[in-house]
N, C-alpha and C positions, 0 to 999 in steps of 0.2 A: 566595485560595490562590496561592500561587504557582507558575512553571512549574520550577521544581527540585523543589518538594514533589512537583508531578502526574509529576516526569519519576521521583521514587524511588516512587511508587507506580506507575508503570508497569512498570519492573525487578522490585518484587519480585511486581507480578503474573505476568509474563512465564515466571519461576524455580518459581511454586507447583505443586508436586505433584497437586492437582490439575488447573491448566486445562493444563498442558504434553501430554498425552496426547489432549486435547480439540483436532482444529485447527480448529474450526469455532469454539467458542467462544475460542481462540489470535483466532483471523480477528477479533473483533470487537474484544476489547482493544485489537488492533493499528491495528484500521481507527480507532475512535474517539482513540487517540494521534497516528496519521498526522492526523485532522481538526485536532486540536489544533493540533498542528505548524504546521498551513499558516493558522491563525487566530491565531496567536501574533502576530503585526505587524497592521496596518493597510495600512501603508501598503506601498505596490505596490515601490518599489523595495530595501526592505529586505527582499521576499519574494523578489524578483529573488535578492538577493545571498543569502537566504538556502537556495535552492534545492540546493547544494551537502551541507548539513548536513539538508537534506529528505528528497536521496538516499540520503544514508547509513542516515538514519533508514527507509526504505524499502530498503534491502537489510539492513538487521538484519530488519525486518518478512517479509522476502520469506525468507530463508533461516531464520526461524523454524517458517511453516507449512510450507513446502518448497513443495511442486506439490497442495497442497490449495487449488487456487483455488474449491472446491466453490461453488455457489450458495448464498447473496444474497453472506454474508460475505466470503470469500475472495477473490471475483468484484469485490467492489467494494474490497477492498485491492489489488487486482491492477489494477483501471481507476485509480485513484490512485496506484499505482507508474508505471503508461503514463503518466496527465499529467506526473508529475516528469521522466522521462524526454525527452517530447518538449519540454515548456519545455528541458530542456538541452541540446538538440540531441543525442542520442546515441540516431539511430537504428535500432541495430544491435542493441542490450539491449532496446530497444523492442520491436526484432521478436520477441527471445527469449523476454519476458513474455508476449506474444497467443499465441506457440507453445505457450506452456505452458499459460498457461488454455484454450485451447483442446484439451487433452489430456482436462479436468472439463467444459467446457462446449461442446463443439464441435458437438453436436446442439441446442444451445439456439438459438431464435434470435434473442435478445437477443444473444447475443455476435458474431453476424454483423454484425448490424445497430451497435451498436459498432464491429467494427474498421472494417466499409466506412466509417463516418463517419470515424474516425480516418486512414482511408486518401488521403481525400480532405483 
């Protein structure tokens, strides 16, 4: 299959009446698209260069659930938005995303222990 096919089956999941009201199941579509995405090369420096189109793809994901970073799903499109981010150096949006998930999961302590790794 190819990755135009998976990318129009992702769209018209994204659109469907029923998962659009669902952000927890929104969260898994997206998470397993984001996976795709960053599995589509091999090799490392056309991941590099492709990082750019990773992000975009990860702010369409991220303004689709909004601030449903809920637990497992959400949580881990949101720590996959942090890695795209910090591969690109853009700190600042970094910070905005942990601010956020930490709004769903800020008493978890998986998410502590997350950013402080991240922090460091």
């Amino acid at each position: 299959m190819s990755f135009e096919t998976l990318w129009n089956y992702k769209e018209r999941a994204v659109v469907h009446p029923w998962l659009t009201p669902q952000p927890t199941e929104l969260a898994k579509v997206l998470y397993a698209w984001m996976v795709l995405c960053r599995l589509q090369s091999d090799d490392l420096y056309e991941q590099i260069e492709g990082i750019t189109s990773l992000e975009d793809e990860a702010e369409d994901c991220l303004q689709r659930i909004g601030t449903a970073f809920n637990w497992p799903e959400g949580y881990l499109l949101g720590k996959l938005a942090v890695q795209l981010k910090t591969l690109a150096n853009d700190p600042e949006e970094t910070n905005e995303i942990w601010e956020n998930m930490a709004k769903v999961n800020g008493t978890r302590c998986d998410y502590w222990l997350d950013r402080i790794e991240w922090e460091r």
